[in-house]
C-alpha positions in Angstrom: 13.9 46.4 -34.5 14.8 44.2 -37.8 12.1 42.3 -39.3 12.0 39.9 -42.2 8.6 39.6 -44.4 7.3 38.3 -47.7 3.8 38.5 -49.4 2.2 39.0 -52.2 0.6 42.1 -54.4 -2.1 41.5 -56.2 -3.7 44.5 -58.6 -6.7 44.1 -61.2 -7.8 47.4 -62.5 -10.1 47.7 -65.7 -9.7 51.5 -65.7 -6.1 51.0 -66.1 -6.3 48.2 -68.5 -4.6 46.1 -65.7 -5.8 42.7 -66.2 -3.8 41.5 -63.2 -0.2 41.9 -61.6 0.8 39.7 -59.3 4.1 40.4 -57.3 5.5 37.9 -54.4 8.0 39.6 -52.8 10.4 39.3 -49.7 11.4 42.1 -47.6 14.2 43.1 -44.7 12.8 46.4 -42.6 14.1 48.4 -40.0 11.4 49.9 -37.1 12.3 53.5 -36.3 9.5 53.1 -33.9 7.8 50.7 -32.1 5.9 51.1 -29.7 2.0 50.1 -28.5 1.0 53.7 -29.9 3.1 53.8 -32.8 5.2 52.2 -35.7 7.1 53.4 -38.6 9.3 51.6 -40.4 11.1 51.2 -43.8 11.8 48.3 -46.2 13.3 46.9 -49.1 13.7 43.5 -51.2 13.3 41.9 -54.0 10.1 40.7 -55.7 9.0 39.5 -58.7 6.2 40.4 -61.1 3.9 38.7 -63.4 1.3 40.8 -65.4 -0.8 41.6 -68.0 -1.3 45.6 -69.1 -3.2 46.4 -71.9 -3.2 43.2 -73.2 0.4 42.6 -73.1 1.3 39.7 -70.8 5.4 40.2 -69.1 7.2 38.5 -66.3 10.3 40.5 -64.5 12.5 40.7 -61.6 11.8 44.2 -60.0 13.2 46.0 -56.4 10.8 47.7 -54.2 11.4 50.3 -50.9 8.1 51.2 -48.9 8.2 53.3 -45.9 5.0 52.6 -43.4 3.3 54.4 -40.3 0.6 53.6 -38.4 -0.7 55.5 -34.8 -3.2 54.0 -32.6 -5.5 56.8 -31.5 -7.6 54.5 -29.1 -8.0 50.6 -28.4 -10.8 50.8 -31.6 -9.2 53.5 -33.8 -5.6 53.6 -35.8 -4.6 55.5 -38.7 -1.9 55.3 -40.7 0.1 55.6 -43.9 2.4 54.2 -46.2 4.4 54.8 -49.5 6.2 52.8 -51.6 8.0 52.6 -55.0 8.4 49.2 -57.2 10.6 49.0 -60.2 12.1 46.3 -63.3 15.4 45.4 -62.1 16.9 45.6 -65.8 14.7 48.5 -66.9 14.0 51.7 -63.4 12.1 53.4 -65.9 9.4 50.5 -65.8 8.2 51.9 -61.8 5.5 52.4 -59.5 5.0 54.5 -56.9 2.4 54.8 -54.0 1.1 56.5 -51.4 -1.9 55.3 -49.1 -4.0 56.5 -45.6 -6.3 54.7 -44.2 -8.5 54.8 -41.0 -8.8 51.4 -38.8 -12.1 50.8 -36.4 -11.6 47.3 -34.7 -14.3 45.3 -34.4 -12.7 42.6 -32.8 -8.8 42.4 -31.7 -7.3 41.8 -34.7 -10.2 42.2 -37.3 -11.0 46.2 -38.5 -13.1 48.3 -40.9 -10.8 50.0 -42.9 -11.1 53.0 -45.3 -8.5 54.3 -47.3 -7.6 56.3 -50.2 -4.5 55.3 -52.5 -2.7 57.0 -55.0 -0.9 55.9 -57.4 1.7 56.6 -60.3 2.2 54.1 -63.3 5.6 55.1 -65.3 4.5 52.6 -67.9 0.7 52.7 -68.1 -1.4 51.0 -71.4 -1.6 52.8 -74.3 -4.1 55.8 -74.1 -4.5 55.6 -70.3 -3.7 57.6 -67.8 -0.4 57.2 -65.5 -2.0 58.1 -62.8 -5.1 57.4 -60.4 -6.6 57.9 -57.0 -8.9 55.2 -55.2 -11.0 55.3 -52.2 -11.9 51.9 -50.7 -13.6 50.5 -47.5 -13.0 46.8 -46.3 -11.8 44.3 -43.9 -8.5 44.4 -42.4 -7.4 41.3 -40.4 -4.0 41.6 -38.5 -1.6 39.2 -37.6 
């Protein structure tokens, strides 16, 4: 039921005034459930995050939690959820927070169609933008 991970986040977002933010992270998670239907878990670790916000360019160590669920509905079809929060180590008030669904139709095993919609919540956004915003997206998914 523990599982070990790392990555990397990657956010460009001109409405934001977000040139980038990159963020490689690891993680350590617990499964509350697995099974073949369904999966939640939870998650924490460090990362660390390189970025550029309304033309201000800063490096930082930063923690981040994210709690994840996905249900497979049929062999083509999942949903699923997720929410996180991401904050500067030395400075909570500099945070993030999430919250994303999404809707999964396999086209292959492991490769799916995904839509999803994403809020987010910016505690420190660019000067005259907002700290909030809400995307929909459709794309390729590819599991492993």
């Amino acid at each position: 039921r523990f599982f070990v991970g790392e990555g990397v986040g990657f956010l460009h977002d001109e409405i934001s005034d977000t040139r980038y933010r990159v963020s490689p992270f690891a993680s350590v998670g617990f499964h509350l459930i697995k099974s073949d239907a369904v999966s939640l878990s939870l998650e924490a670790g460090p990362s660390y995050v390189f970025e550029e916000v309304g033309g201000i360019s800063a490096d930082y160590f930063a923690v981040q939690a994210a709690e994840k669920l996905s249900i497979a509905l049929s062999e083509k079809v999942t949903i699923g959820q997720s929410a996180g929060w991401s904050a500067e180590a030395e400075d909570i008030d500099n945070s993030s927070v999430f919250a994303n669904a999404f809707v999964d139709y396999y086209i292959a095993h492991n490769l799916a169609l995904r839509t999803s919609v994403t809020y987010t919540l910016d505690n420190t956004p660019a000067a005259g933008k907002q700290d909030d915003d809400l995307t929909l997206s459709a794309g390729i998914a590819l599991k492993f």
